[in-house]
C-alpha positions as CSV (number, residue, x, y, z in Angstrom):
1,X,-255.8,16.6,50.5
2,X,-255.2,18.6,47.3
3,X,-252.0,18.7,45.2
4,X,-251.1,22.0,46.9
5,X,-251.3,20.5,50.5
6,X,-248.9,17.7,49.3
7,X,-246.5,19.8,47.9
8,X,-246.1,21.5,51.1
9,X,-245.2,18.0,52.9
10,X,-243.3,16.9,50.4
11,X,-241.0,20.5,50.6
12,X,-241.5,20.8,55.0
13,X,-240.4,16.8,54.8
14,X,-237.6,17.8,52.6
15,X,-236.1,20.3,54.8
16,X,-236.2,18.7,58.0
17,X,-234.3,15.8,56.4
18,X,-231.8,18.1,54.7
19,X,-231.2,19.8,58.1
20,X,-231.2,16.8,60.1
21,X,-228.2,15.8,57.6
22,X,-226.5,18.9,57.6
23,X,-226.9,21.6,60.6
24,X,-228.1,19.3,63.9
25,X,-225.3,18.2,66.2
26,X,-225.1,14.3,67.1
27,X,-225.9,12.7,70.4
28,X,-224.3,14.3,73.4
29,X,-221.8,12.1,74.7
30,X,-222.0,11.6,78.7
31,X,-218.9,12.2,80.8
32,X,-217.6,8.8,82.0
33,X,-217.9,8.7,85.9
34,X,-215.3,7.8,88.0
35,X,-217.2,3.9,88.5
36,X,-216.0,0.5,87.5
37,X,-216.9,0.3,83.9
38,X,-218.4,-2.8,83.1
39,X,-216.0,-5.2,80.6
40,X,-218.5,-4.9,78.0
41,X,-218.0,-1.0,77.7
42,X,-213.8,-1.2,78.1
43,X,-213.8,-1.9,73.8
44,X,-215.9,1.2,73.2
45,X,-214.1,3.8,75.7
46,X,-210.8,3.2,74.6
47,X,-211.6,3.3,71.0
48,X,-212.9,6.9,71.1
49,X,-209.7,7.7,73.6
50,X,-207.2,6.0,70.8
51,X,-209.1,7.9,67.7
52,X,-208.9,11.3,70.1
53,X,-204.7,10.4,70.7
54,X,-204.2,9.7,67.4
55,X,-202.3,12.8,64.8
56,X,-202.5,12.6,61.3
57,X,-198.8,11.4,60.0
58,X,-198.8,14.8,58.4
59,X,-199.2,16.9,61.8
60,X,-196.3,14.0,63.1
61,X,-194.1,15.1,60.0
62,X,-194.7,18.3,61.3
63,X,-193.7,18.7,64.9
64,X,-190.5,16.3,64.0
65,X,-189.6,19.3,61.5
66,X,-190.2,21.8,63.8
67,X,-187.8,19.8,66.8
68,X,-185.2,18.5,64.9
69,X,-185.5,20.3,61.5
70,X,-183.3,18.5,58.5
71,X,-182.6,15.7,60.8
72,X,-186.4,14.8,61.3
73,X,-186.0,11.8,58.6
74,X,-183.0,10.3,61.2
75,X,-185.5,10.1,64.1
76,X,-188.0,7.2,62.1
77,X,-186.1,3.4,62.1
78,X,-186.2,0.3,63.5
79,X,-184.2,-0.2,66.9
80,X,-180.9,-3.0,66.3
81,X,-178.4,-4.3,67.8
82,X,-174.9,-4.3,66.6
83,X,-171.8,-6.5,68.5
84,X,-168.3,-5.6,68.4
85,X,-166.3,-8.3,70.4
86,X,-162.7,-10.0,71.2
87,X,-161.6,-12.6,72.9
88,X,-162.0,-10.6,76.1
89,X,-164.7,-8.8,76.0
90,X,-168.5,-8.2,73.8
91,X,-170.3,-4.9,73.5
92,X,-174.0,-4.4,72.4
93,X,-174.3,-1.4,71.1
94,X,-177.8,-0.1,69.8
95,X,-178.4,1.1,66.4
96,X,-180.8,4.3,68.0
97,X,-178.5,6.3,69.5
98,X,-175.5,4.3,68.9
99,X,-175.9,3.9,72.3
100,X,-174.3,1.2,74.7
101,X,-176.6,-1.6,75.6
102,X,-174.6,-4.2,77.5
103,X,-170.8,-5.1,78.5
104,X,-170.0,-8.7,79.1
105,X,-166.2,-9.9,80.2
106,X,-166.0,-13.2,78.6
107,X,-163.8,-14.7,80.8
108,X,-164.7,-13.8,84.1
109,X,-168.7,-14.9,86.4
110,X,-170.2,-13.0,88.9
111,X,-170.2,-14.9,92.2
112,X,-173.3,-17.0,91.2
113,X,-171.4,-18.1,88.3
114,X,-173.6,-16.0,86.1
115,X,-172.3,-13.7,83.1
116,X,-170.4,-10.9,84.4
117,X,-172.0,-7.8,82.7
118,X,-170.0,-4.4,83.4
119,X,-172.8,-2.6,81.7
120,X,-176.4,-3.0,81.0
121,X,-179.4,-1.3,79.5
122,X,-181.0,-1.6,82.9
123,X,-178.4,-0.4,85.2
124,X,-175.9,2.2,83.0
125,X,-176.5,4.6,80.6
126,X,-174.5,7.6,78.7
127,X,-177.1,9.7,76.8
128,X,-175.0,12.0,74.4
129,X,-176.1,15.9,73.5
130,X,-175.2,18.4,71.1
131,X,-176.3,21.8,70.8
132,X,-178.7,23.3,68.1
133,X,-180.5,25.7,66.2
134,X,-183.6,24.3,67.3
135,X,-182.1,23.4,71.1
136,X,-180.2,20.4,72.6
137,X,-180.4,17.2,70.6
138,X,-180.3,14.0,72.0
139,X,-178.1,11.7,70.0
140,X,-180.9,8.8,71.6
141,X,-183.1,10.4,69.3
142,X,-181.7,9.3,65.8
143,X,-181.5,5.9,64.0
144,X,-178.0,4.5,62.9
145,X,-177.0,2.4,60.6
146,X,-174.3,0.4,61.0
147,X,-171.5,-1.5,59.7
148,X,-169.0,-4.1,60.9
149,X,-165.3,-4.6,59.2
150,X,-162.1,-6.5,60.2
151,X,-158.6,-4.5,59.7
152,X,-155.4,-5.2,60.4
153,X,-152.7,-2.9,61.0
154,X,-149.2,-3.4,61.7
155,X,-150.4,-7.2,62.5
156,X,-152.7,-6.0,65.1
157,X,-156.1,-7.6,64.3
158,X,-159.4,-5.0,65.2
159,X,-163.3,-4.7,64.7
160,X,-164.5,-1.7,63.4
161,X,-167.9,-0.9,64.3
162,X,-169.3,2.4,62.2
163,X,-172.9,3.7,62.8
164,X,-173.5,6.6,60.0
165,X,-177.1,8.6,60.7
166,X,-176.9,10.3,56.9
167,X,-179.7,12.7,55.3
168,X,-179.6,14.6,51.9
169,X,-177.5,17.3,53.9
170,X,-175.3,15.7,55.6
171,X,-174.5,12.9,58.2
172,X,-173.3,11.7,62.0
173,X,-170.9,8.9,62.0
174,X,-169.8,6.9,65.3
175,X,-167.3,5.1,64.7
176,X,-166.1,2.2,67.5
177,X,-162.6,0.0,67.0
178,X,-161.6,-2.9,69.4
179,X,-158.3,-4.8,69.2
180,X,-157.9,-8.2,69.6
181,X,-157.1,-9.2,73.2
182,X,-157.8,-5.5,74.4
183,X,-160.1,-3.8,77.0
184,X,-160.1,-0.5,75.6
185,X,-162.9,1.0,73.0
186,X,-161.9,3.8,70.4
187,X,-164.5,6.0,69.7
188,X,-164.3,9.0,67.2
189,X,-167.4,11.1,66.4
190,X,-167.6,13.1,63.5
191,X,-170.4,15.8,61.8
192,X,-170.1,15.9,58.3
193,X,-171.6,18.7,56.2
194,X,-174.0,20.0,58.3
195,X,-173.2,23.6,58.3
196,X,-175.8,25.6,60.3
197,X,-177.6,22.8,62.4
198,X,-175.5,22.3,65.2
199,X,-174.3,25.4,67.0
200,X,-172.1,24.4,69.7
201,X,-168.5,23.4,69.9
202,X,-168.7,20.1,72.1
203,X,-170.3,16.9,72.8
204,X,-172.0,16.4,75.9
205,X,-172.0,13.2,77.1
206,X,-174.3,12.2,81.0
207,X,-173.5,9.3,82.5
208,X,-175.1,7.3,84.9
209,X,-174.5,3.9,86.3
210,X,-175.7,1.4,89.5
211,X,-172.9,-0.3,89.7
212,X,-173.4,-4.0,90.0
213,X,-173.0,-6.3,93.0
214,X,-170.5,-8.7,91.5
215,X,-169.1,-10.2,94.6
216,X,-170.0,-12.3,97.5
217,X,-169.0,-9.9,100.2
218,X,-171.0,-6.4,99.6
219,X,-169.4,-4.6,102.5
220,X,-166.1,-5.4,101.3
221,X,-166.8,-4.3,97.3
222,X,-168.2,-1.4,98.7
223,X,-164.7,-0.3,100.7
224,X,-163.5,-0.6,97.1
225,X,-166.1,1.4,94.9
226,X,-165.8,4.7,93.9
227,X,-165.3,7.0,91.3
228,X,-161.2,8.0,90.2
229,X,-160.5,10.7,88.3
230,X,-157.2,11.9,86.7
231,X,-156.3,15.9,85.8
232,X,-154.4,16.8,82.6
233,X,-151.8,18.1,84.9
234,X,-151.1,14.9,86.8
235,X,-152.9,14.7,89.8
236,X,-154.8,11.7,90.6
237,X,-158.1,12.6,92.5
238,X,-161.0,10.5,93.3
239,X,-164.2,11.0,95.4
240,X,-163.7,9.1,99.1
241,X,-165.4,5.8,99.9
242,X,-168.5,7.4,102.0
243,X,-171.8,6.5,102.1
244,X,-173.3,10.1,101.8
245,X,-173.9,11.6,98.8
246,X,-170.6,13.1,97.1
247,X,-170.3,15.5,94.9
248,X,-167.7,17.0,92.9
249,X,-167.4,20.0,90.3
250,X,-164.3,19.4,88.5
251,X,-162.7,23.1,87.8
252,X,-159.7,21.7,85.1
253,X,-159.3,19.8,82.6
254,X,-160.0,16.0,82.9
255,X,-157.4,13.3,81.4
256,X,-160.1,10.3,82.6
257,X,-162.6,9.0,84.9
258,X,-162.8,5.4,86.2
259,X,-166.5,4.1,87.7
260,X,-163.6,1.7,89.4
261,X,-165.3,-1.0,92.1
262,X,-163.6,-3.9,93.7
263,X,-162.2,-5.7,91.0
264,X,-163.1,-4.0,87.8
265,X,-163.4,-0.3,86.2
266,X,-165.7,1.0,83.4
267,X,-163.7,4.5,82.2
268,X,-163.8,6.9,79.7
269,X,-160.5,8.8,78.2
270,X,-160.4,11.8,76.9
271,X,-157.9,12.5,73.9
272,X,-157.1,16.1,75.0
273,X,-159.5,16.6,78.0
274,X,-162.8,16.6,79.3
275,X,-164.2,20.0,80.1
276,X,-166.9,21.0,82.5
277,X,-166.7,17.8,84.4
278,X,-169.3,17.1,87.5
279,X,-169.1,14.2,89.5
280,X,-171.5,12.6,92.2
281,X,-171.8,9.3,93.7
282,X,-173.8,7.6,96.9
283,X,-174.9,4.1,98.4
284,X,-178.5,3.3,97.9
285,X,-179.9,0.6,100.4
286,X,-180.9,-1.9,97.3
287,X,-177.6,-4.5,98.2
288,X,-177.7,-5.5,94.7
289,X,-176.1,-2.3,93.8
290,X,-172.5,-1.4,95.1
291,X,-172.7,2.2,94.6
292,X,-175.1,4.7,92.3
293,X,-172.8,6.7,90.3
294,X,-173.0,9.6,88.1
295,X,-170.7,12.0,85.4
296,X,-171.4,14.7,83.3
297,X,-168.7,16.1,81.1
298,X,-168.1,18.1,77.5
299,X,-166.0,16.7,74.8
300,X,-164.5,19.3,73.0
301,X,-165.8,19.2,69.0
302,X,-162.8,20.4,66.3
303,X,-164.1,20.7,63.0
304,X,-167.0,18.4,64.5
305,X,-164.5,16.0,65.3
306,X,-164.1,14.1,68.6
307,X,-161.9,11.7,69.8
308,X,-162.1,9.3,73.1
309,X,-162.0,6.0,74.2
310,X,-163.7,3.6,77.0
311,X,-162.0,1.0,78.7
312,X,-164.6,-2.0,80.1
313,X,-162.2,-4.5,81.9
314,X,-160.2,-5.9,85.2
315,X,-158.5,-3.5,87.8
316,X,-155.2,-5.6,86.7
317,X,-151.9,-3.1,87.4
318,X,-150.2,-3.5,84.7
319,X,-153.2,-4.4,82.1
320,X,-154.1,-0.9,83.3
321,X,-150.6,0.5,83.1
322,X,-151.2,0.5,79.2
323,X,-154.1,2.1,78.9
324,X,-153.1,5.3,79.6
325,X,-150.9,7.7,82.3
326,X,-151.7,7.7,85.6
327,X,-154.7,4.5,84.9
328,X,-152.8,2.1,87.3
329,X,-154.3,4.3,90.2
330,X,-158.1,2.8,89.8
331,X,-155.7,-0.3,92.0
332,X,-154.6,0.9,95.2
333,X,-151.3,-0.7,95.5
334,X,-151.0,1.5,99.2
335,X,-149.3,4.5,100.6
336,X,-146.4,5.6,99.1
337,X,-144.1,3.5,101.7
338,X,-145.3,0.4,100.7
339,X,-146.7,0.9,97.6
340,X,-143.1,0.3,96.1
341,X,-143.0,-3.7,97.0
342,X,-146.2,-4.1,95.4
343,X,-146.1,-2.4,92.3
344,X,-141.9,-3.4,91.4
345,X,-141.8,-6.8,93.5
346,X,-145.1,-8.5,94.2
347,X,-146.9,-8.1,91.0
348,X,-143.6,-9.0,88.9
349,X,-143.0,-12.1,90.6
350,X,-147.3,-13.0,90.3
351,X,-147.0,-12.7,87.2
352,X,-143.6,-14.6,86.7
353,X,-145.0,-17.6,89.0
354,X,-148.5,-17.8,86.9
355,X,-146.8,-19.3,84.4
356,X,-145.5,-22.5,85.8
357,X,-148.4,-23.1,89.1
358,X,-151.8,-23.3,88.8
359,X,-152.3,-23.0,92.3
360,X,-152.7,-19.8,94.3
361,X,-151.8,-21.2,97.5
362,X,-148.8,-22.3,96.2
363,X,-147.6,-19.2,94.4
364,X,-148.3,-17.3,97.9
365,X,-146.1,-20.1,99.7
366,X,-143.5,-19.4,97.0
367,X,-143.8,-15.2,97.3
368,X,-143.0,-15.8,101.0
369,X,-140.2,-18.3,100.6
370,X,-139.1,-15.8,98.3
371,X,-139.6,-12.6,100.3
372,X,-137.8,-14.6,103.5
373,X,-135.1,-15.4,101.9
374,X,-134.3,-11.7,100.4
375,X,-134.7,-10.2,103.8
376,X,-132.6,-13.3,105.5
377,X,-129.9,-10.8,106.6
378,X,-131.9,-8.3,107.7
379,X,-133.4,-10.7,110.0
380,X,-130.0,-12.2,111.2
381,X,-129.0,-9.3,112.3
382,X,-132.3,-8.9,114.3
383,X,-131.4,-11.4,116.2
384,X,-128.0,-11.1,116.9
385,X,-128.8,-7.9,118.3
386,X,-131.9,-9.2,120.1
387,X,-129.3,-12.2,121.3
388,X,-126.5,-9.1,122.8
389,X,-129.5,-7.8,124.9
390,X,-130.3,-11.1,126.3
391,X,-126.4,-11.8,127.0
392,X,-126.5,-8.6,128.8
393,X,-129.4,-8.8,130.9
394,X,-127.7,-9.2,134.2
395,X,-126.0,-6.1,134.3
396,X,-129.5,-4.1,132.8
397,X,-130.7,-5.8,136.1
398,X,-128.0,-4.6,138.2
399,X,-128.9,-0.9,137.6
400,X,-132.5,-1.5,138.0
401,X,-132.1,-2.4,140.9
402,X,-129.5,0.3,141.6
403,X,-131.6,3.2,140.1
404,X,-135.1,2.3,139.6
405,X,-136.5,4.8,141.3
406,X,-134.6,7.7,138.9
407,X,-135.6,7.2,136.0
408,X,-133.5,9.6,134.6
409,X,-130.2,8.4,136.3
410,X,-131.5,4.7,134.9
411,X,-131.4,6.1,131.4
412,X,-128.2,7.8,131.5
413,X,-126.6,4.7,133.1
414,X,-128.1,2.2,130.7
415,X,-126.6,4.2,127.2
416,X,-123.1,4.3,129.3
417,X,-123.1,0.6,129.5
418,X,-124.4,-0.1,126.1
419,X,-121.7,1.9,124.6
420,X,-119.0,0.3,127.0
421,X,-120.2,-3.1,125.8
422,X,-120.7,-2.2,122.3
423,X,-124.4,-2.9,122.0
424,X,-127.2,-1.1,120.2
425,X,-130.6,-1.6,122.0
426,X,-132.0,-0.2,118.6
427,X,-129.9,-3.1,116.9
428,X,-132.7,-5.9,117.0
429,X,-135.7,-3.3,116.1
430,X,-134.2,-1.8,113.0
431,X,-134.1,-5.1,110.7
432,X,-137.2,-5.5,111.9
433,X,-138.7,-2.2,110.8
434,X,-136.8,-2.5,107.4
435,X,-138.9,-5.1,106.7
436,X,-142.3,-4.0,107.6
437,X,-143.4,-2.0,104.3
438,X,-143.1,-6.0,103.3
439,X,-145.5,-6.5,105.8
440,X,-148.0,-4.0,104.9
441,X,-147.5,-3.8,101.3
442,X,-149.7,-7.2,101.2
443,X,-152.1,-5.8,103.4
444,X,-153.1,-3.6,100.4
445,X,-151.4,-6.2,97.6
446,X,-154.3,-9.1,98.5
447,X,-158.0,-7.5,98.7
448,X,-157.5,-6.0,95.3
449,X,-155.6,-8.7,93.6
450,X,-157.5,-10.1,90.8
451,X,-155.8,-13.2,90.3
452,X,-156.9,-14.3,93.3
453,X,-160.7,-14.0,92.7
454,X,-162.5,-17.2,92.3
455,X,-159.0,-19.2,93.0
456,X,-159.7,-21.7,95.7
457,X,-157.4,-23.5,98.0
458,X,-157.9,-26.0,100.4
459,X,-161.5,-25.3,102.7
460,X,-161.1,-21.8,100.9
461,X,-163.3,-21.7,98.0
462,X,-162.4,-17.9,97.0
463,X,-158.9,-16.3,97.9
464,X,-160.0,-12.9,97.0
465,X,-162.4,-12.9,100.5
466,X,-162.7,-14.7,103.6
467,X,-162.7,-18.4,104.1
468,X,-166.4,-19.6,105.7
469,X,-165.0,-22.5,108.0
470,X,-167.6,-22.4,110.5
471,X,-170.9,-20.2,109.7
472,X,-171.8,-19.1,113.1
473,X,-176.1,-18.3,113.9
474,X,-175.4,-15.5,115.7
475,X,-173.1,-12.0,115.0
476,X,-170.6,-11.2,117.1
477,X,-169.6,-7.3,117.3
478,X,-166.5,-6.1,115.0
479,X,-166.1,-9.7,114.2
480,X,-168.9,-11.4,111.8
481,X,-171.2,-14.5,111.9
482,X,-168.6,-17.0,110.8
483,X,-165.0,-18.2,111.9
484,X,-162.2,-17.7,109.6
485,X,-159.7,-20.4,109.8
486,X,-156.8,-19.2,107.9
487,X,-157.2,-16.3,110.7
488,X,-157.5,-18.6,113.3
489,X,-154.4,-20.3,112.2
490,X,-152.3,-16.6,111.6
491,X,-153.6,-15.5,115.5
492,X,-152.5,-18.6,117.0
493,X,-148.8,-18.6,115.3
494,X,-148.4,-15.3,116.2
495,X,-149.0,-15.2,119.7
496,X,-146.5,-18.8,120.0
497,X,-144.1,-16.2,117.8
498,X,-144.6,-13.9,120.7
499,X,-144.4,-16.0,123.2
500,X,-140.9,-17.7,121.9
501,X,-139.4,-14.5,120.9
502,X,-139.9,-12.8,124.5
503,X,-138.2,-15.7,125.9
504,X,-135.4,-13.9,123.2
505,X,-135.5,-10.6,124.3
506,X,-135.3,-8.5,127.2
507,X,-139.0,-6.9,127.0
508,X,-140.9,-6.6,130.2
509,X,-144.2,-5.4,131.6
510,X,-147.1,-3.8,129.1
511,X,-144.6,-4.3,126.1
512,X,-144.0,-8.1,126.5
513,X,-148.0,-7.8,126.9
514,X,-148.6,-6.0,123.6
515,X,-147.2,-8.6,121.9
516,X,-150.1,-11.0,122.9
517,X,-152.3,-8.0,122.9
518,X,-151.9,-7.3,119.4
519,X,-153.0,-10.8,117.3
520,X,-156.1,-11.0,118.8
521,X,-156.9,-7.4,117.8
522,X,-156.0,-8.5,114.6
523,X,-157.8,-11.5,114.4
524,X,-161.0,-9.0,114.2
525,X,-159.8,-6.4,111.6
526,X,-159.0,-9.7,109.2
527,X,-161.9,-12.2,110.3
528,X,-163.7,-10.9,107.3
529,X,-160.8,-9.9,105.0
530,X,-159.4,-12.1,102.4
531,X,-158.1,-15.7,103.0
532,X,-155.4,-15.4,100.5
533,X,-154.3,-12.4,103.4
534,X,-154.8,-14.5,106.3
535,X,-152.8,-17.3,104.7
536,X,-150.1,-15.1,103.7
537,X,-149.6,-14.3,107.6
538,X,-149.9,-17.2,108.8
539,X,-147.1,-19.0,106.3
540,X,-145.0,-16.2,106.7
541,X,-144.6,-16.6,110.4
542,X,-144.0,-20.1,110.3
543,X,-141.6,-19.8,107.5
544,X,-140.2,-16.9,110.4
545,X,-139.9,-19.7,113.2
546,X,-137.8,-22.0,110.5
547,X,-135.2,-19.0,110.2
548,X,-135.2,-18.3,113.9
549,X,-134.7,-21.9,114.6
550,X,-131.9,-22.4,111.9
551,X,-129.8,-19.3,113.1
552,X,-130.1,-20.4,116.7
553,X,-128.0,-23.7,115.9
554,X,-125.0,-21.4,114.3
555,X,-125.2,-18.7,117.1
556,X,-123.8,-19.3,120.6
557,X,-124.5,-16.8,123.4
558,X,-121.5,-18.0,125.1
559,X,-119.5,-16.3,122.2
560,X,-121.9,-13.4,122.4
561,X,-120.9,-12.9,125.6
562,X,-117.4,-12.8,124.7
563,X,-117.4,-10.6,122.1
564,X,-119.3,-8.2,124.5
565,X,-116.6,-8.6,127.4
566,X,-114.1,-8.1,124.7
567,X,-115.9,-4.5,123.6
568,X,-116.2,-4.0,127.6
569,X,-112.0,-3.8,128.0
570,X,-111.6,-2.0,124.6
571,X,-114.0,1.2,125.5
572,X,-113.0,1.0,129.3
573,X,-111.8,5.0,128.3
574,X,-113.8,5.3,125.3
575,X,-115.4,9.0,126.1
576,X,-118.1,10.0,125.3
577,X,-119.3,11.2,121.5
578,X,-120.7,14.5,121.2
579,X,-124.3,12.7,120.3
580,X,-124.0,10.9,123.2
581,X,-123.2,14.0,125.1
582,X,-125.8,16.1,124.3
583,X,-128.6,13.0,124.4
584,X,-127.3,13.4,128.5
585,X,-127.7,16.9,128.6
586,X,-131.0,17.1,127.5
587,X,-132.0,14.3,129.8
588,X,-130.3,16.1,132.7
589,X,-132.3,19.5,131.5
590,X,-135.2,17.4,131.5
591,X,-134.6,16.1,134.8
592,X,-134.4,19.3,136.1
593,X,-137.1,21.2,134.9
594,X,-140.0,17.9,136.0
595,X,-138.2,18.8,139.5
596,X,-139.0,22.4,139.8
């Protein structure tokens, strides 16, 4: 080979290595097939997928600008937690977002004796939005940093929790204050000096919680879950007890909203009044979770100010009196007739007796000693009346048997001889009814009284829901699969009640059967309602035999029956008043017109 031959080598060998180097493409990679990849080709696949995910921090930098602008340098931290606590209760709150992590009431356990958490991460959130330039801005987005103080003012103790999200512009601050021995959160939210970025007026805040199973008896918490809600103009709304999905678009402004379940609420309340407010709640089938609940609202931003508060604690009436107008109404203290005794008598005197008993059981002994003794009169009078009919059953006899088969005639002839003797048949009834929104206020007084939860009392271990005597292994319809004995008791006392007060009276036929009817229908309805109920009942009707007994040794029928022989001469030409007139006339008309 001569030196021009290996020149040419050399220069051929030379540019196949230069383009080998430069212009040819690398292996082709083959597309991975949908087959189990063997463990010792795992390492390699996911490398080239993590290198192929992977942005340069600088293309990161970029979309960040491009979403959120000057507030890109608030969306990189480190996630915190930050505590603001009493006494009574402890928040988590999280330092991105400033969001609420957890709710814990210190002094109250869950029916396993667990923790009782209001709120957590897992169940409850409220993700907060604000409008931009660059579209909505999710306040779950930004890092906060935050800053715990103590301040006292007017000798009122408080934590202060602040969580500032500042930039060379401007900053964010949430600021969160919690007196001692208090259940209520204030919040305020302020935008400082960031002209431009934000371009709407409020705060919008979605909220959406599965409420906890707290108690033993799901069914039970469930008949007392739902969502309340309270308009600036007074009216107390709230979204039913149902099972289906409800919704509900709120058209005025809102004063609060209560996520209110048996025995405790978690609200929010506004300052002036929640705009735009949309409401939904349902039941899933997952019976660790009471009810799914959900609220969407707009705070209204002035100046970029905004002012609210939470409250995170127990549906006590007059804890939740203070809080704010109309918040008492997350208890239901009953309809409007009874609802009186409860919220001016029955919670007073709880309260009043709490101080010196320790004993539930006792306390309700005491309330119905109490309540007894107030409607003593009402209840003498009740029986003197009941004793004049008894005195004067001889001559109700008489006309029975003189016209029983006129109804009509019998009727007439009965009011005659009850205003000759001077006897009321209405007389026994009306004490009686005088009494019952006594009666039925502690139908609605017991299931949702607090102070009774987790109290026991003899075989009852809880007051606040049905005493477990005997666990049955079957379930018997619109009764259960146990035996309540504090109900057991109650429907036994009341049919003997029965039974000695129609030996009293003068009742015959299906009512004198009602009355035996009647306690065994309510031995169902309260099988599975609260002992502290059932004993209530049952001590009230023996306390009612104790009366009855005592006024029968101070009131002779013999003198009954002179009194009423005495009213007998003394209206022997007593005519007849102009009610009692026209009561005849339009029985007469009556009468008439079934005849034709």
């Amino acid at each position: 080979m001569d030196r021009n031959q290996a020149t040419g080598l050399i220069l051929f060998a030379a540019v196949i290595l230069i383009y080998s180097l430069f212009f040819a493409s690398g292996p082709e990679i083959q597309p991975i097939e949908e087959t189990t990849t063997p463990t010792s080709q795992l390492g390699s696949v996911d490398t080239i997928e993590s290198t192929v995910e992977t942005l340069p921090d600088s293309l990161i930098d970029q979309q960040r600008l491009s979403k959120y602008g000057v507030l890109a340098p608030l969306t990189f931290g480190e996630e915190k937690e930050a505590i603001l606590e009493n006494e009574e209760v402890k928040i988590t709150f999280s330092t991105k977002g400033g969001s609420l992590k957890q709710v814990e009431l210190k002094n109250y356990k869950s029916w396993t004796q667990e923790p009782l958490y209001l709120l957590d991460e897992n169940s409850s959130s409220l993700e907060f939005q604000l409008e931009s330039r660059l579209g909505p801005l999710s306040l779950a987005d930004l890092y906060f940093t935050p800053t715990l103080e103590t301040k006292e003012v007017d000798g009122i103790s408080s934590q202060v929790l602040t969580l500032a999200a500042a930039t060379e512009s401007g900053q964010i601050i949430q600021k969160f204050t919690l007196e001692n021995g208090s259940f209520v959160v204030q919040k305020t939210f302020e935008i400082q000096n960031l002209q431009g970025v934000f371009t709407g007026n409020t705060l919008n805040l979605a909220w959406d919680d599965q409420v906890k199973a707290q108690e033993k008896d799901l069914a039970e918490s469930r008949r007392k879950t739902q969502i309340n809600y309270y308009l600036n103009s007074g009216s107390y709304e709230n979204l039913g007890l149902g099972d289906d999905l409800e919704e509900e678009q709120v058209n005025e402004p809102v004063k609060w909203i209560g996520f209110s379940q048996r025995f405790f609420t978690a609200g929010i309340i506004a300052e002036t009044g929640f705009q735009n407010v949309k409401l939904a709640q349902s039941t899933p089938n997952d019976s660790s979770i009471v009810r799914s609940m959900n609220a969407q609202l707009s705070i209204p931003l002035e100046s970029g100010k905004a002012a609210f508060a939470y409250y995170f604690g127990p549906d006590q009436y007059k804890t939740l009196k203070k809080v704010t107008e109309g918040f008492e109404q997350n208890v239901d203290m009953g309809y409007f007739f009874v609802s009186w005794v409860n919220k001016w008598i029955v919670v007073h005197l709880f309260e009043f007796l709490e101080k010196y008993f320790s004993s539930y059981g006792i306390i309700i002994i005491i309330i119905v000693l109490l309540i007894k003794l107030a409607l003593m009169p009402l209840t003498y009078k009740s029986y003197i009346g009941m004793a004049k009919m008894r005195v004067i059953k001889p001559e109700i006899d008489e006309l029975k048997e003189k016209y029983g088969e006129d109804p009509t005639k019998m009727q007439q002839e009965q009011m005659k001889l009850f205003s000759q003797l001077g006897v009321s048949p209405i007389s026994g009834c009306l004490p009686l009814l005088l009494q019952m929104p006594f009666l039925f206020a502690m139908f609605f007084f017991f299931p949702n009284a607090i102070e009774l939860r987790q109290e026991s009392f003899l075989w009852a271990n809880d007051l606040s829901t049905y005493d477990e005597f005997i666990k049955l292994p079957f379930t018997i319809p619109f009764y259960g699969a146990h035996v309540s004995l504090f109900t057991l008791l109650m429907t036994v006392s009341q049919i003997v009640y029965t039974h000695f007060n129609n030996q009293l009276t003068t009742a015959t036929g299906p009512m004198k059967n009602l009355g035996y009817i009647m306690p065994v229908m309510f031995m169902f309805i309260l099988n599975s309602y609260p002992a502290g109920l059932s004993f209530y009942y049952f001590v009230s009707n023996m306390v009612t035999f104790g009366q009855q007994a005592l006024i029968k040794l101070f009131v002779d029928d013999t003198k009954i029956r002179q009194k009423v022989e005495e009213n007998k001469l003394k209206n022997v030409n007593k005519k007849k008043s102009k009610f009692q007139q026209r009561l005849e006339d339009a029985m007469k008309a009556a009468d008439a017109n079934k005849k034709k």
